[in-house]
VEXGU-629041 format. One record per residue (C-alpha): x, y, z; residue in one letter. Coordinates in steps of 0.5 Angstrom, whole numbers, plus 500, padded with zeros to 3 digits. Layout:
BEGIN
XYZA...
***
This chain:
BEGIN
500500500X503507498X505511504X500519504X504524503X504529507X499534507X502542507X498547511X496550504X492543503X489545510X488551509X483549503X481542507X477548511X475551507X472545503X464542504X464540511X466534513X460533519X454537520X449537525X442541525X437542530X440535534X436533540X439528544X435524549X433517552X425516552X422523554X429526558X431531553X439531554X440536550X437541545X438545538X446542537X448545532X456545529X461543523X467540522X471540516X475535513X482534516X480539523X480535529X474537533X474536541X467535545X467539552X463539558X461537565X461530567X453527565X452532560X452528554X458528551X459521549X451521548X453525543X458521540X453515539X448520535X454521530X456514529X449511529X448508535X442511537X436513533X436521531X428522532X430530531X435533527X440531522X448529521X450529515X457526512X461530506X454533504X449526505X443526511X445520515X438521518X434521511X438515508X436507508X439501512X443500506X446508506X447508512X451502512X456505507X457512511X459507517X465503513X467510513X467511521X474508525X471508533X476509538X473506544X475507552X478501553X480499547X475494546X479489544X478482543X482479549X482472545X485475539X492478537X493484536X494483530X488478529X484484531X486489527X485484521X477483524X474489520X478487514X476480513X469483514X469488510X473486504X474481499X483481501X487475500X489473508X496475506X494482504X490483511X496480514X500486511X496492512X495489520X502489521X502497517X497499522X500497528X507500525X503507525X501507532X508505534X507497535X511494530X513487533X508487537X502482532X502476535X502479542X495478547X492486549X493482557X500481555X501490554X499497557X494500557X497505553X499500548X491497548X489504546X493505540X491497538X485499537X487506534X490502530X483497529X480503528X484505522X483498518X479501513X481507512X476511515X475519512X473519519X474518526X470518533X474517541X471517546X475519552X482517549X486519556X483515561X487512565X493513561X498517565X501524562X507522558X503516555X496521553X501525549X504520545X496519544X496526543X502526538X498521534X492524533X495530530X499525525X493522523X490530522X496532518X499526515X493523512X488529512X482525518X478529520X477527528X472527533X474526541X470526546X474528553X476533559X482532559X484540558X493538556X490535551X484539550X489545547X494540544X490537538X483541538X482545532X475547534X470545540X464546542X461545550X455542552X452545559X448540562X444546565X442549561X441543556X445547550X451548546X453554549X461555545X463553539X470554537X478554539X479552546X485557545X480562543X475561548X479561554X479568553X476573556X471575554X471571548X465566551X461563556X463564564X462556564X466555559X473560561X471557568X472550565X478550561X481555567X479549573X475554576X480559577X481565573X487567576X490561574X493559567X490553563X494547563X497545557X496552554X502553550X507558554X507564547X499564550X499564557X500571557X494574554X490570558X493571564X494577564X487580564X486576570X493578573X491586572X485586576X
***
C-alpha cells in the first residue's frame, strides 16, 4: 500500500475551507421522553479534529452515539460529506459507516485474538482480500501507531496505553475518512496521553482524517483541537463553538466555558496551553 504523502498547511487550508465533513442540524438527544440536550448544531471539515467538551453526564458520548449511528436520531439531521445519514436507508447507512473508525474507551479488544487477528477483523468482514494482503495491512496499521512487532501478542500481554493505540489501529483498518474517541485518555498517564495526542494529530496531518473526540482532559483539550463545541447540561444546549484557545479568552465565550477550561479559577493559566499564549490569557486576570 502506498505511503500518503503529507498534507501541507495550503492543502489544510482548502480541507477547511471545502464542504463540511460532519453537519449537525436541529439534533435533540435524549433517552425516551428525558431531552438531554436541544437544538445541537455544529460543523466539522474535512482534516479539523473537533474536541467534545463539557461536565461530567451532560451528553457528550451520547452525542458520540448519535453521529456513529448507535442511537436513532428522532429529530434533527447529521449529515457526512453532504449525505443525510438521518434521511438515508439501512442500506446507505450501511456505506457511510464503512467510512467510520470508532475508538472505544477500553480499547475494545477481542481478548482472545491477537492484536494483529483484531486489526484483521473489519478487513476479513468488509472486503474480498487475500489472508496474505489482511496480514500486511494488520502489520501496517500497528506499525502506525508504534506496534511493530507486537502482532502475535494477546491485549492481556501490553499496557493499557498499547491496548489503545491497537485499537486505534483496529479502527483504522479501512481507512476511514472519519474517526470518532470516546474518552481516549482515560486511565492513561500523561506521558502516554501525549504520545496518544501526538498520534492523532498525525493522523489529521498525514492522511487528512477528520476526528472527533470526546474528553475532558484540558492537556489535550488544547493540544489536538482545532474546534470544540460544549455541552451545558444545564441549560440543555451548546453554549460554544470553536477553538478551545480562542474560548478560553475572556470575554470570548460563556463564563461556564472559560471556568472549565480554566478548572475553576480565573487567575490560573490553563493547562497544556502553549507558554506563547498563556500571557494573554492570563493577563487580564493578573491586572484585576
Amino acid at each position: 500500500m502506498p505511503n500518503p504523502q503529507e498534507l501541507t498547511e495550503k492543502q489544510l487550508g482548502e480541507n477547511r475551507r471545502a464542504d463540511p465533513a460532519i453537519e449537525v442540524k436541529g439534533l435533540e438527544m435524549g433517552y425516551g421522553s428525558f431531552v438531554l440536550m436541544r437544538d445541537v448544531n455544529f460543523t466539522v471539515y474535512p482534516a479539523q479534529v473537533m474536541v467534545i467538551m463539557g461536565g461530567s453526564g451532560c451528553g457528550k458520548s451520547t452525542l458520540l452515539k448519535y453521529l456513529i449511528g448507535l442511537k436513532e436520531i428522532e429529530k434533527g439531521d447529521v449529515a457526512y460529506h453532504g449525505r443525510s445519514f438521518t434521511n438515508s436507508s439501512p442500506e446507505e447507512r450501511e456505506e457511510m459507516q464503512r467510512g467510520f473508525g470508532v475508538l472505544y474507551q477500553g480499547g475494545a479488544l477481542w481478548s482472545s485474538l491477537t492484536l494483529a487477528e483484531n486489526v484483521a477483523l473489519p478487513l476479513e468482514q468488509y472486503t474480498e482480500l487475500s489472508a496474505k494482503e489482511i496480514a500486511e495491512i494488520a502489520s501496517l496499521k500497528l506499525a502506525f501507531v508504534g506496534l511493530k512487532g507486537f502482532e502475535e501478542f494477546y491485549p492481556s500481554e501490553i499496557s493499557g496505553g498499547m491496548r489503545k493505540r491497537a485499537g486505534l489501529a483496529r479502527a483504522m483498518a479501512l481507512d476511514p475518512a472519519l474517526l470518532f474517541f470516546d474518552e481516549p485518555s482515560a486511565g492513561l498517564d500523561p506521558i502516554t496521553s501525549l504520545r496518544l495526542d501526538e498520534l492523532i494529530l498525525r493522523l489529521r496531518d498525514s492522511l487528512g482524517t477528520t476526528i472527533v473526540v470526546v474528553t475532558h482532559e484540558l492537556p489535550s483539550i488544547f493540544t489536538i483541537a482545532d474546534t470544540s463545541i460544549f455541552l451545558d447540561g444545564e441549560t440543555k444546549s451548546v453554549i460554544a463553538h470553536g477553538n478551545p484557545r480562542e474560548l478560553v479568552q475572556e470575554g470570548k465565550s460563556d463564563p461556564k466555558v472559560r471556568e472549565f477550561l480554566l478548572r475553576g479559577d480565573p487567575s490560573k493559566t490553563p493547562i497544556g496551553l502553549p507558554k506563547t499564549e498563556q500571557t494573554r490569557v492570563s493577563a487580564p486576570a493578573a491586572a484585576r
